[in-house]
N, C-alpha and C positions, 0 to 999 in steps of 0.2 A: 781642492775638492776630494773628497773621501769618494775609495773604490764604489761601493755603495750607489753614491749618489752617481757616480758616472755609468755605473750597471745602466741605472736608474732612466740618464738621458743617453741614454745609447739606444736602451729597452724602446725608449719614446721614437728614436730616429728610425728605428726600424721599422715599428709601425709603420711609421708617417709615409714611410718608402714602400710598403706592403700597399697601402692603401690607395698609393701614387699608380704602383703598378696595376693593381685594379681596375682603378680610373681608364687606365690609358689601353687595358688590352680590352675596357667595354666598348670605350670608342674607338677601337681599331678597327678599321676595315674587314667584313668579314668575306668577303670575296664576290664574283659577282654570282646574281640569282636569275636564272631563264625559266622560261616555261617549262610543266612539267613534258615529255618529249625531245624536249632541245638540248643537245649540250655543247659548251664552252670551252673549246683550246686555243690556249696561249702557245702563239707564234714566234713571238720577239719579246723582247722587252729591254731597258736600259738606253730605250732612244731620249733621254730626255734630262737636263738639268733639272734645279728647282723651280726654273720657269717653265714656258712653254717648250712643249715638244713634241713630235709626230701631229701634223695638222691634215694632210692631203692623202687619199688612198683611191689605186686605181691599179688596174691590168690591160696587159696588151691581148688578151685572152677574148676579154668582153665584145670589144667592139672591130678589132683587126684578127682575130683569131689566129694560128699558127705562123710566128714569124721571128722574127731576130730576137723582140725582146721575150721569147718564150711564156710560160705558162705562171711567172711568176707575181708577184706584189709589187707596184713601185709607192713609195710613201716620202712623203716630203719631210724631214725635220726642219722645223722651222728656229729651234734653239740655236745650232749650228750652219745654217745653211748648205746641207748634206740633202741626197735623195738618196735612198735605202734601196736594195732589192732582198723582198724578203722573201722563202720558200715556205710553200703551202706544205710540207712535210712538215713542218718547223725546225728544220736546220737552222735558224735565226737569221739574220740581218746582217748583208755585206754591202760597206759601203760602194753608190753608182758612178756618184756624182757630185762634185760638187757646185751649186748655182749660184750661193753667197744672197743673203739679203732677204733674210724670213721666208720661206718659199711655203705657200699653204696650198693653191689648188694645183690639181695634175692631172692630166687627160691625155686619152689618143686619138687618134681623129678615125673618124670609118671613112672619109676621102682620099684619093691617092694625090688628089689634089697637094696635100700636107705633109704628104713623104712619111716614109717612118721613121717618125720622132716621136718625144715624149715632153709633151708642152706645158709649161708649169706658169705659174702665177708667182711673184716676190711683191713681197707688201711691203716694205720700206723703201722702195728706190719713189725719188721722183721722174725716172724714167727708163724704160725700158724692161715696164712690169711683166709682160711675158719672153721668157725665152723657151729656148727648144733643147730636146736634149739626142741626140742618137745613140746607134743601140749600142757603140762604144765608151758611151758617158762623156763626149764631147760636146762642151757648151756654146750655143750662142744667143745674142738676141735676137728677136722675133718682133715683137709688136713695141713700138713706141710709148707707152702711155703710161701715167703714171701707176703708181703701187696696185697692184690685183689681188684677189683672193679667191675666190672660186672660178675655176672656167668648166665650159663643159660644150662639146659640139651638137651642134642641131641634128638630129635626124636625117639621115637620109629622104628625100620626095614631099619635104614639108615646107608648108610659106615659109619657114625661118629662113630657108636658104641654106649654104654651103658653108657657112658660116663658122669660127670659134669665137663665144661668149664669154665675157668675163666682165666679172663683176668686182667692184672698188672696196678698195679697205682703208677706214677711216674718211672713207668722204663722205660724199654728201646722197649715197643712193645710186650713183646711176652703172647704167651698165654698156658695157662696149662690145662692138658685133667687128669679128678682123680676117678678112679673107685670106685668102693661100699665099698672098705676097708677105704678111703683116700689117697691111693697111689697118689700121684701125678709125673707126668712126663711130659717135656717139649714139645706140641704139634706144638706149632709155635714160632720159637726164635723171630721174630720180624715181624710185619708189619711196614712198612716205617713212623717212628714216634711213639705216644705212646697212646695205647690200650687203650679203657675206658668203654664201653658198650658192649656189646656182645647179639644176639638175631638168634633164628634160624625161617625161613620163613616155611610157614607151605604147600606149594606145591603151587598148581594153576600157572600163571604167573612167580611166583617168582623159582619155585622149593623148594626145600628142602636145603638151604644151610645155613653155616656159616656168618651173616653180625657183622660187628665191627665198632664202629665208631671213630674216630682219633681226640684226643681233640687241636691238634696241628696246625690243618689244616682246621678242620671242613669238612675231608673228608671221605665216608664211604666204607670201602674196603667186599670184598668177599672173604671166606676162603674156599678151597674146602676140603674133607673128605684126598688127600695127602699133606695137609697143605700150598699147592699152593695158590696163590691169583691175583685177580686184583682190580683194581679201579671199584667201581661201581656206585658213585655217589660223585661229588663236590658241597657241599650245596651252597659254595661263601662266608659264613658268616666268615673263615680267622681262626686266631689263638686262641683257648682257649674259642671253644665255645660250641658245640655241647656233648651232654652226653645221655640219654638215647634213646629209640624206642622201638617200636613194630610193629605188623604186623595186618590191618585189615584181613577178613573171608569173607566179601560180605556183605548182605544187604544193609542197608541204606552206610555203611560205602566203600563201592566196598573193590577192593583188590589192596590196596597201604601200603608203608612203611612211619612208621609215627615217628618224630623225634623233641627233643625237644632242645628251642634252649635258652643253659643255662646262658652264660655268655656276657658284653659287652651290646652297647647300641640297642641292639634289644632284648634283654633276653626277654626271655614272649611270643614269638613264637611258636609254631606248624608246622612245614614244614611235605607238604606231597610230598612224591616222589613217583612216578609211575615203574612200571616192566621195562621199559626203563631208568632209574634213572633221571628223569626231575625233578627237584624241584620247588614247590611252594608253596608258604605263604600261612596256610591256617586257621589259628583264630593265635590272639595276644592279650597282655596283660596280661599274668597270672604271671608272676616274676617269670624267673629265670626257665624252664621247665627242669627239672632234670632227669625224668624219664614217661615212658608212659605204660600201661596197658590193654590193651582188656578182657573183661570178658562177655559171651554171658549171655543175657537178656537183658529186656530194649527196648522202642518201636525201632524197625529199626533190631532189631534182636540181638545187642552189645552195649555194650557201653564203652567208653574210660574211664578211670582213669588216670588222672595226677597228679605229687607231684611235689609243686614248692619250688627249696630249698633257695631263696631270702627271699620269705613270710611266711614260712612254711606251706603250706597247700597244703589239698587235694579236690581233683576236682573231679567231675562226668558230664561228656558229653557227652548227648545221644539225637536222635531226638527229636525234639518237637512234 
């Protein structure tokens, strides 16, 4: 081949590679987008292979207020089977704990009944889906039952009871209610499809109840304290998307339920749904929104914490 002609396809390959690059920095991620008022800091990041990663977010702050496990984030990777403590500075992520075996939900309990631990969900064992963790990062098990994924404690002085909920990953819906020993017993055999987050509303507008969300459907049902339920919000986002939520408290944030939308070509949503279950879009772009958090402080009175388990990271979104 004459110099010429190799100019020639070389000239072509460069293009081609011009053009590639193009492509790829349009469809690049352009970061995420919040309302005008809010902004967005990254906390952590790198919790995460190319699968799943960072699934569960919770503080000992919310519900036990000042104590061993201090002021900080505890989050579950579920790629590794690690629990993270991360700092709301953002000094980033030091490993707690290790629980082994997908670990997605993690809760504290407000009973002293439960001791101070830190109680997690593992979605691949066939048994002994909840363990416990104290505030040295020593493991044990806790509730006998098969694989978990979301737990969360009932309220204080409500029919639920004294109760830790958790709800099944990969079965068939139902959900299991397990006292301060570990007992576990069968609470709710199924909601229509299969169970994956669980969160209790904290009164105002919403009341005091049970919400679950359906990773089947992306629909989010209501559980009442006799294990009754209805429909109480259809996100529209369809099959294999939706996983975790929480509940605003008012200030800058009013009082709506807020939902992350994890899987599929929207993943990296935020939907907020109102006491009427109306849904809408309300920041995008984070990868993959897993799980959501309220923790009071921060200008506006609160502030959100998200884990995205696409990117592995953690977020803090609070007024500007």
């Amino acid at each position: 081949m004459g110099s010429i002609a190799i100019k020639k396809t070389l000239g072509v390959i460069a293009a081609l590679l011009f053009l590639a690059s193009l492509v790829s920095y349009a469809q690049a991620p352009i970061g995420p987008s919040v309302p005008l008022g809010f902004k967005a800091t990254k906390l952590a990041s790198g919790l995460t292979t190319p699968a799943d990663g960072v699934k569960g977010i919770t503080s000992a702050l919310f519900l036990s207020g000042d104590g061993p496990f201090g002021h900080d984030l505890y989050v579950a990777r579920s790629d590794n089977g690690k629990i993270y403590c991360v700092s709301r500075s953002g000094a980033g992520a030091t490993e707690f704990a290790d629980v082994g075996d997908f670990p997605v939900g993690v809760a504290f309990s407000p009973y002293d009944s439960f001791g101070n631990y830190l109680y997690v969900g593992r979605a691949m064992v066939a048994e002994w889906g909840v363990v416990r963790v104290d505030p040295m990062g020593n493991v044990e098990n806790f509730a006998n039952v098969a694989g978990t994924s979301g737990l969360a404690f009932a309220p204080d002085g409500t029919d639920y009871g004294e109760y830790l909920y958790a709800a099944t990953y990969w079965g068939s819906g139902k959900i299991y209610r397990i006292d301060s020993t570990g007992t576990a017993t069968e609470f709710k055999e199924s909601i229509p499809g299969q169970s994956r987050y669980l969160k209790f509303s904290h009164g105002d507008a919403f009341g005091t109840y049970l919400f679950v969300t359906e990773i089947n459907s992306g629909k989010i049902y209501k559980v009442y304290p006799d294990a009754s339920y209805e429909l109480f919000a259809d996100t529209g986002i369809g099959a294999f998307s939706i996983e975790g939520l929480d509940f605003s408290l008012g200030g800058a944030w009013g009082h709506y339920m807020w939902v992350g939308d994890a899987f599929g070509p929207n993943a990296g949503r935020i939907l907020r749904i109102d006491p009427s279950g109306n849904v809408e879009e309300w920041a995008t772009g984070f990868g993959h929104v897993a799980d959501i958090h309220f923790q009071p402080g921060g200008k506006g009175g609160f502030t959100m914490y998200i884990v995205t388990a696409g990117t592995g990271e953690v977020w803090a979104i609070s007024k500007a």
